[in-house]
Structure formats: C-alpha cells, structure tokens
N, CA, C and O atoms as a GROMACS GRO file, in nm:
protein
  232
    1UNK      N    1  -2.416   1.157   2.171
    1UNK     CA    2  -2.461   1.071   2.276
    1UNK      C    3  -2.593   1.007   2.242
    1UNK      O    4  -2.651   1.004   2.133
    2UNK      N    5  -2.628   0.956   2.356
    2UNK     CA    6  -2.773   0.870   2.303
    2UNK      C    7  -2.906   0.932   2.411
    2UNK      O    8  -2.902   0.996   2.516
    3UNK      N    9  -3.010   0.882   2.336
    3UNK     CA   10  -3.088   0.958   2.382
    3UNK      C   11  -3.227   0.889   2.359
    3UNK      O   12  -3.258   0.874   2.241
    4UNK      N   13  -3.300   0.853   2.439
    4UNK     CA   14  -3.407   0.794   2.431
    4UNK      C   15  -3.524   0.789   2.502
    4UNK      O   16  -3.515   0.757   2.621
    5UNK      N   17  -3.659   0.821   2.446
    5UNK     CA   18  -3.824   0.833   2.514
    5UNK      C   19  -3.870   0.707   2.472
    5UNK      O   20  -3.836   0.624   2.388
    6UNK      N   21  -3.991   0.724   2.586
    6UNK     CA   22  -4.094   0.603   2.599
    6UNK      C   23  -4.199   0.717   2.538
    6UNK      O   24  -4.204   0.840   2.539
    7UNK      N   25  -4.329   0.550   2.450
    7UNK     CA   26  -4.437   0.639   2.408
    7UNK      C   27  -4.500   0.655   2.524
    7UNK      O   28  -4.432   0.599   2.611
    8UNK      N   29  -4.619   0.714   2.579
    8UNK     CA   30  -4.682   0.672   2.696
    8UNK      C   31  -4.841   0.742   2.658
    8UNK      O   32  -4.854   0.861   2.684
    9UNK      N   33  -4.929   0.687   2.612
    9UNK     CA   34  -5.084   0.741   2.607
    9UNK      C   35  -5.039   0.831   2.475
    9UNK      O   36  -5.074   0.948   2.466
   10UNK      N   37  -4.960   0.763   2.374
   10UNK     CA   38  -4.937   0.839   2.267
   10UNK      C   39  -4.874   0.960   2.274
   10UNK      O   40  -4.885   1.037   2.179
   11UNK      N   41  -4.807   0.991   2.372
   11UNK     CA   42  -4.702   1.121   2.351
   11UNK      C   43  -4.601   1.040   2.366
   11UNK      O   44  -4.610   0.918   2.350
   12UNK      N   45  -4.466   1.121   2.408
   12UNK     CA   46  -4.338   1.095   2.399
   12UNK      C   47  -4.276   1.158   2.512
   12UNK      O   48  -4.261   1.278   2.539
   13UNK      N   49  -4.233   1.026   2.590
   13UNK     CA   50  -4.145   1.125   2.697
   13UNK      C   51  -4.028   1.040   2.723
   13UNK      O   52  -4.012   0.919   2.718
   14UNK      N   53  -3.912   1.185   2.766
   14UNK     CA   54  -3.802   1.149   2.740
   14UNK      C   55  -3.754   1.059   2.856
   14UNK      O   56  -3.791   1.099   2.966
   15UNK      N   57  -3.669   0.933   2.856
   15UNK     CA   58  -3.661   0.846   2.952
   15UNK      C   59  -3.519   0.941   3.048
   15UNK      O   60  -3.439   1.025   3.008
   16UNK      N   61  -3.540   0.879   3.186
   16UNK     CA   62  -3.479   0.946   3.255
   16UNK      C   63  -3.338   0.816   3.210
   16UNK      O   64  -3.334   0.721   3.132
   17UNK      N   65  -3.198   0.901   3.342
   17UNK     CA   66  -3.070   0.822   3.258
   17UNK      C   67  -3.067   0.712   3.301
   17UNK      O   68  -2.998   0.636   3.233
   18UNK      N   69  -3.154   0.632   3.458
   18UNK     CA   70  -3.133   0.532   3.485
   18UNK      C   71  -3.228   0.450   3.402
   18UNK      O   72  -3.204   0.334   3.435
   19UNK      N   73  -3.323   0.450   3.312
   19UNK     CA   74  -3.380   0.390   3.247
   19UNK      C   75  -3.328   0.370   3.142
   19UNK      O   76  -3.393   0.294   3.070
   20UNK      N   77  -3.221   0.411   3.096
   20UNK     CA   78  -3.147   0.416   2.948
   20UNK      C   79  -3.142   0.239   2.942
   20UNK      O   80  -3.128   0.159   3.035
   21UNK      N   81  -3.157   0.220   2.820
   21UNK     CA   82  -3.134   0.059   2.787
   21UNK      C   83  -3.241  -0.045   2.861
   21UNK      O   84  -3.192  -0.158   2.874
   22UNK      N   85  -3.378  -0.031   2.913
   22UNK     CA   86  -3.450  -0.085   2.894
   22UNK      C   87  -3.543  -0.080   2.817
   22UNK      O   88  -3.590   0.019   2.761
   23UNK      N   89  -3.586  -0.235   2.808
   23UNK     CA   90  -3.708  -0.190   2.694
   23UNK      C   91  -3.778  -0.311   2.800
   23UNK      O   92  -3.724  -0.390   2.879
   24UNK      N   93  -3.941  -0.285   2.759
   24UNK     CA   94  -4.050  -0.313   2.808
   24UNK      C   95  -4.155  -0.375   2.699
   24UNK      O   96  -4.198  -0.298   2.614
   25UNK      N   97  -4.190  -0.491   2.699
   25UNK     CA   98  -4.285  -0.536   2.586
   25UNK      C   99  -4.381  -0.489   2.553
   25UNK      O  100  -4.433  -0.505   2.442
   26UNK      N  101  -4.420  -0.427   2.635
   26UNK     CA  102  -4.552  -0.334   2.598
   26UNK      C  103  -4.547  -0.177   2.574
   26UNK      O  104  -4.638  -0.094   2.570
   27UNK      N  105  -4.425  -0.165   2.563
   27UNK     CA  106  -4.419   0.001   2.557
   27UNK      C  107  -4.341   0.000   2.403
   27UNK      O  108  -4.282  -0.096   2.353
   28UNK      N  109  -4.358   0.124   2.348
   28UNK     CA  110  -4.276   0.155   2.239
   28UNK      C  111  -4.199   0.208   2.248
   28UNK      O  112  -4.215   0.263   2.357
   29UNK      N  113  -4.067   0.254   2.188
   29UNK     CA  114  -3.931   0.372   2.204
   29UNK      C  115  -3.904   0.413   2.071
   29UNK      O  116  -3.958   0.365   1.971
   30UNK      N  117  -3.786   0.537   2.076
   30UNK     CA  118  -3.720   0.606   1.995
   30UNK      C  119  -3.588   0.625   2.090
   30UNK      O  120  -3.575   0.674   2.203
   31UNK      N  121  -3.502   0.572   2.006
   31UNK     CA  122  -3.363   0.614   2.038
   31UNK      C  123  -3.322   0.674   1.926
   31UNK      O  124  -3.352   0.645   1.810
   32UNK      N  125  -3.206   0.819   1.994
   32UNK     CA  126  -3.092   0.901   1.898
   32UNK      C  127  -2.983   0.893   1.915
   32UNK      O  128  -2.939   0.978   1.992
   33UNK      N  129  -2.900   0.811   1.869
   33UNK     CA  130  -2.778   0.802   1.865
   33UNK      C  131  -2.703   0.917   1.806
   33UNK      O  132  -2.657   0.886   1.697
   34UNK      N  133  -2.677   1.028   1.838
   34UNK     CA  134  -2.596   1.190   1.787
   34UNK      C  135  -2.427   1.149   1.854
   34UNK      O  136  -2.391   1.116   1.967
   35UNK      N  137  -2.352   1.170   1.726
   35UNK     CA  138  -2.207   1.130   1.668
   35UNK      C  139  -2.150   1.210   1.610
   35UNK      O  140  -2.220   1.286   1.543
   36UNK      N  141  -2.038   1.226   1.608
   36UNK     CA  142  -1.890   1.264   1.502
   36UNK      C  143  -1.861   1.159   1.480
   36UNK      O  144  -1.852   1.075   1.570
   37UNK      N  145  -1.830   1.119   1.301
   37UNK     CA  146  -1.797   1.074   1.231
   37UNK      C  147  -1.650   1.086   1.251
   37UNK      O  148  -1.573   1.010   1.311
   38UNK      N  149  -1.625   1.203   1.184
   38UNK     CA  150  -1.466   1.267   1.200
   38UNK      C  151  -1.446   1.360   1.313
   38UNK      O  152  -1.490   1.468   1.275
   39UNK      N  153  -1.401   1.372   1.433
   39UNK     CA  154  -1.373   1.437   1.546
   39UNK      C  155  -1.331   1.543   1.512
   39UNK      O  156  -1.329   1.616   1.611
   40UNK      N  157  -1.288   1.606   1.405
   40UNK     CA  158  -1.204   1.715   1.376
   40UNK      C  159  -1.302   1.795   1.265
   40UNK      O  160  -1.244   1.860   1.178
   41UNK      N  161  -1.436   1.793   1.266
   41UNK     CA  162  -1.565   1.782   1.137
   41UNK      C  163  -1.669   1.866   1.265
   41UNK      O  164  -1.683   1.809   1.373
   42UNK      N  165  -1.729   1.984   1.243
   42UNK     CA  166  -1.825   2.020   1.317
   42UNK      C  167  -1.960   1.951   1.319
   42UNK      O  168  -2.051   1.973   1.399
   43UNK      N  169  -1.958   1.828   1.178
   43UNK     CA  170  -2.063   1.747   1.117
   43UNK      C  171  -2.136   1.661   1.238
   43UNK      O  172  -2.061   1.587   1.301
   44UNK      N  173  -2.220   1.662   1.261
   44UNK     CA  174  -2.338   1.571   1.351
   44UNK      C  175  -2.345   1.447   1.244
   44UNK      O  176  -2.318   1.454   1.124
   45UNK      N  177  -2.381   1.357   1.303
   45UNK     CA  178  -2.436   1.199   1.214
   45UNK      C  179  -2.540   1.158   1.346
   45UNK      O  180  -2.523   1.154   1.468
   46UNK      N  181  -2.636   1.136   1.270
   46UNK     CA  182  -2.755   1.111   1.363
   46UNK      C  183  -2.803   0.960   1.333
   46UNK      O  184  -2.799   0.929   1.214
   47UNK      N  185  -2.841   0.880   1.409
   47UNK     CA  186  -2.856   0.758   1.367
   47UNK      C  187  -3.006   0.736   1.476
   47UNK      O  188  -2.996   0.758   1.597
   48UNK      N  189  -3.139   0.690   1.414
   48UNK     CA  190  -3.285   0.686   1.485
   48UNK      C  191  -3.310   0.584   1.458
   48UNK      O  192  -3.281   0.549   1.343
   49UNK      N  193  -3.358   0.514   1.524
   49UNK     CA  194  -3.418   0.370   1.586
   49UNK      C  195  -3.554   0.412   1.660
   49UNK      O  196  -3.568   0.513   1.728
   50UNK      N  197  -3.651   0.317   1.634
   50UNK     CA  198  -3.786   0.292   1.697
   50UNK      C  199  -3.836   0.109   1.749
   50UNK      O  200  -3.883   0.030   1.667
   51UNK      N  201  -3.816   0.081   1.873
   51UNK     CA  202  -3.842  -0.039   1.883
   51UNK      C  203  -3.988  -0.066   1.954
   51UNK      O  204  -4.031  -0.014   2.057
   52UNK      N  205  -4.049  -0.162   1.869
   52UNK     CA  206  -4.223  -0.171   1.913
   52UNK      C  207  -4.207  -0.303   1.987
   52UNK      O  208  -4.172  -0.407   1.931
   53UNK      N  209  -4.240  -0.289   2.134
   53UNK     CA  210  -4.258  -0.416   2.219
   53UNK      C  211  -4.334  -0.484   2.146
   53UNK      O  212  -4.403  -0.434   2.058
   54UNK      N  213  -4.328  -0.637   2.180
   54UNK     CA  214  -4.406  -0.744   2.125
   54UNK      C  215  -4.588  -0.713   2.169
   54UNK      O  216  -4.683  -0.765   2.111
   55UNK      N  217  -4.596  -0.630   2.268
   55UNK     CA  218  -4.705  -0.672   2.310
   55UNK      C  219  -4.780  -0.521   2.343
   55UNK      O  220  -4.884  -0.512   2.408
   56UNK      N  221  -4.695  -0.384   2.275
   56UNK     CA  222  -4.737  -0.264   2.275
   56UNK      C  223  -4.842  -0.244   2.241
   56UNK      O  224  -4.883  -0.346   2.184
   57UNK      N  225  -4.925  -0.156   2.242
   57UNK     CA  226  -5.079  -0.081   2.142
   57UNK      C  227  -5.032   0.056   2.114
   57UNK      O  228  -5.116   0.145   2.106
   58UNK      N  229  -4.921   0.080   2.099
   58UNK     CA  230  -4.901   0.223   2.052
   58UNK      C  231  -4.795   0.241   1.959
   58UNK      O  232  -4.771   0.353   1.915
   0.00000   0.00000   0.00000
C-alpha cells in the first residue's frame, strides 16, 4: 500500500488517510509505495519518492 508524511519543522509526520494525495507548495513529502511483484512471492518491492514544494524551506 502507500504511505505518506509531511516534513513539518524538520521532522516527519505521518499524513493522516484523508490527506493522502495532497501536496502543498511549501511543504515537503515522502511517499512508500510497498507491493508484490508476484502475488504468490512473500517478496516486498518498495518503491520511495520525495517531492519538494516549489516554495518549501525544508
């Protein structure tokens, strides 16, 4: 599933679910995209993203 925090005063906190899929120009994020590749594979595939608002300081 996916999974994603806002920076806030330089820590990291995790966004609640109705916030999922916004982003804010001034804030920074980390999203985790956690997957099966093969459904039948106990294997995790992790896929991380960091998006820096245009107008963030952090």
């Amino acid at each position: 599933g996916v999974e994603m925090w806002r920076v806030v005063d330089f820590k990291v906190q995790k966004q609640d679910e109705e916030e999922m899929g916004k982003f804010y120009d001034g804030d920074s994020y980390i999203v985790l995209n956690t997957f099966k590749a093969d459904p039948d594979s106990e294997k995790f595939n992790f896929n991380v993203h960091f998006w820096l608002g245009a107008n963030t300081t952090q």
